[in-house]
C-alpha positions as CSV (number, residue, x, y, z in Angstrom):
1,X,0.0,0.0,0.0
2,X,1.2,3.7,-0.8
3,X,1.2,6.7,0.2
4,X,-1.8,8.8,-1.2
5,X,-0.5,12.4,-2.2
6,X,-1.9,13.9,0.4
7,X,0.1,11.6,3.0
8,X,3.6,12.3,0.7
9,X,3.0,16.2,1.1
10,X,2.6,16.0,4.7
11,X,5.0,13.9,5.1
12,X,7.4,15.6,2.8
13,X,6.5,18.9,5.2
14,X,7.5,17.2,8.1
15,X,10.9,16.2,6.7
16,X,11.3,19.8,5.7
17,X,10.6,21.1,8.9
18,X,13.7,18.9,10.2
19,X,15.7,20.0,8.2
20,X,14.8,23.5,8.6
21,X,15.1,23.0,12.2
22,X,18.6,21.5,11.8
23,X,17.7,18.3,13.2
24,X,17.9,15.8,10.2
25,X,21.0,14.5,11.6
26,X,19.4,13.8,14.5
27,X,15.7,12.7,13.2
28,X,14.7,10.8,10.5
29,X,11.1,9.6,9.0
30,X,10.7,7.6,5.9
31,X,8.0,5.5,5.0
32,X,8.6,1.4,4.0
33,X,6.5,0.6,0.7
34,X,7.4,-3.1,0.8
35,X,5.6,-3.5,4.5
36,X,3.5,0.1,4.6
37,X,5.1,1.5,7.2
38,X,6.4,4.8,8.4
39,X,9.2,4.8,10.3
40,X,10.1,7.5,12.6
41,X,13.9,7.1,14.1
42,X,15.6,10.0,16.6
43,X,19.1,9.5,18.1
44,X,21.5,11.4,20.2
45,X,25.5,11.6,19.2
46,X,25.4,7.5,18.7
47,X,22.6,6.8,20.7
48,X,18.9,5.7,19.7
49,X,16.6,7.8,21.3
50,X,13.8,6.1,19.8
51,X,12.7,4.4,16.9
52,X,8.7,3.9,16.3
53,X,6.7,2.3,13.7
54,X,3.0,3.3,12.1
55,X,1.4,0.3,10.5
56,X,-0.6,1.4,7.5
57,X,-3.7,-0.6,7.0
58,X,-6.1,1.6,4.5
59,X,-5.8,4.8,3.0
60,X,-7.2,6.8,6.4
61,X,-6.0,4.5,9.1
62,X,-2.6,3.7,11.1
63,X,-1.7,2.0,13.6
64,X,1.0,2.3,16.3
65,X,3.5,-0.2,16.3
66,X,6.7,-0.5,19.1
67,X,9.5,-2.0,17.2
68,X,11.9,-2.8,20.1
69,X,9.1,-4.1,22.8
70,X,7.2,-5.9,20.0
71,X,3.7,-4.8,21.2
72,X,0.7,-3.1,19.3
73,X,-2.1,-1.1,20.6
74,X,-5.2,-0.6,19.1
75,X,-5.9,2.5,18.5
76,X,-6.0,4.0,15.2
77,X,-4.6,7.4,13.6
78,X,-4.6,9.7,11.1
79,X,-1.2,10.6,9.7
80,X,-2.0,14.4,10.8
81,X,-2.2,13.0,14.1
82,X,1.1,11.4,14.1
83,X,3.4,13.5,12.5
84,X,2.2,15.7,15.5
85,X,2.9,13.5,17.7
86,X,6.0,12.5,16.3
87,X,6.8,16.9,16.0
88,X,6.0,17.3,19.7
89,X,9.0,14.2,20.7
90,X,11.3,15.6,18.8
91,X,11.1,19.4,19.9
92,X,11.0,17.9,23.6
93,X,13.8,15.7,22.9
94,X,16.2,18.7,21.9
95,X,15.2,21.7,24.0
């Protein structure tokens, strides 16, 4: 499954605003055709801050997966709502 164009813009935005916040060496978000997954990493010198996973299973709905714990909750997301939730970690992780 693919991205629809409205999910590349704002994901394209949200790439943008790293870099225009000088924090794409320390954030990265990409999303995984082969398994439809977005992929949100953040690290610290060489350190792994975090590393979450967004399950895509139709064109509206996500769902949040932990990579490292191996556990999935069931609740479901737009992909407004979690580039803003991926936004807020970020600028809390580096103020």
């Amino acid at each position: 499954m693919n991205l629809t164009s409205k999910e590349q813009e704002l994901l394209t935005t949200y790439q943008n605003w790293l870099q225009e916040n000088k924090l794409s060496n320390k954030c990265n978000a990409y999303f995984l055709e082969q398994i439809s997954s977005l992929v949100f990493q953040v690290w610290n010198l060489e350190k792994q801050i975090s590393e979450s996973v967004w399950l895509k299973l139709d064109n509206c709905k996500w769902q949040y997966y932990i990579k490292n714990l191996g556990e999935k909750f069931v609740k479901f997301f737009s992909l407004e709502e979690i580039l803003e939730i991926e936004k807020d970690f970020v600028v809390k992780s580096f103020k």
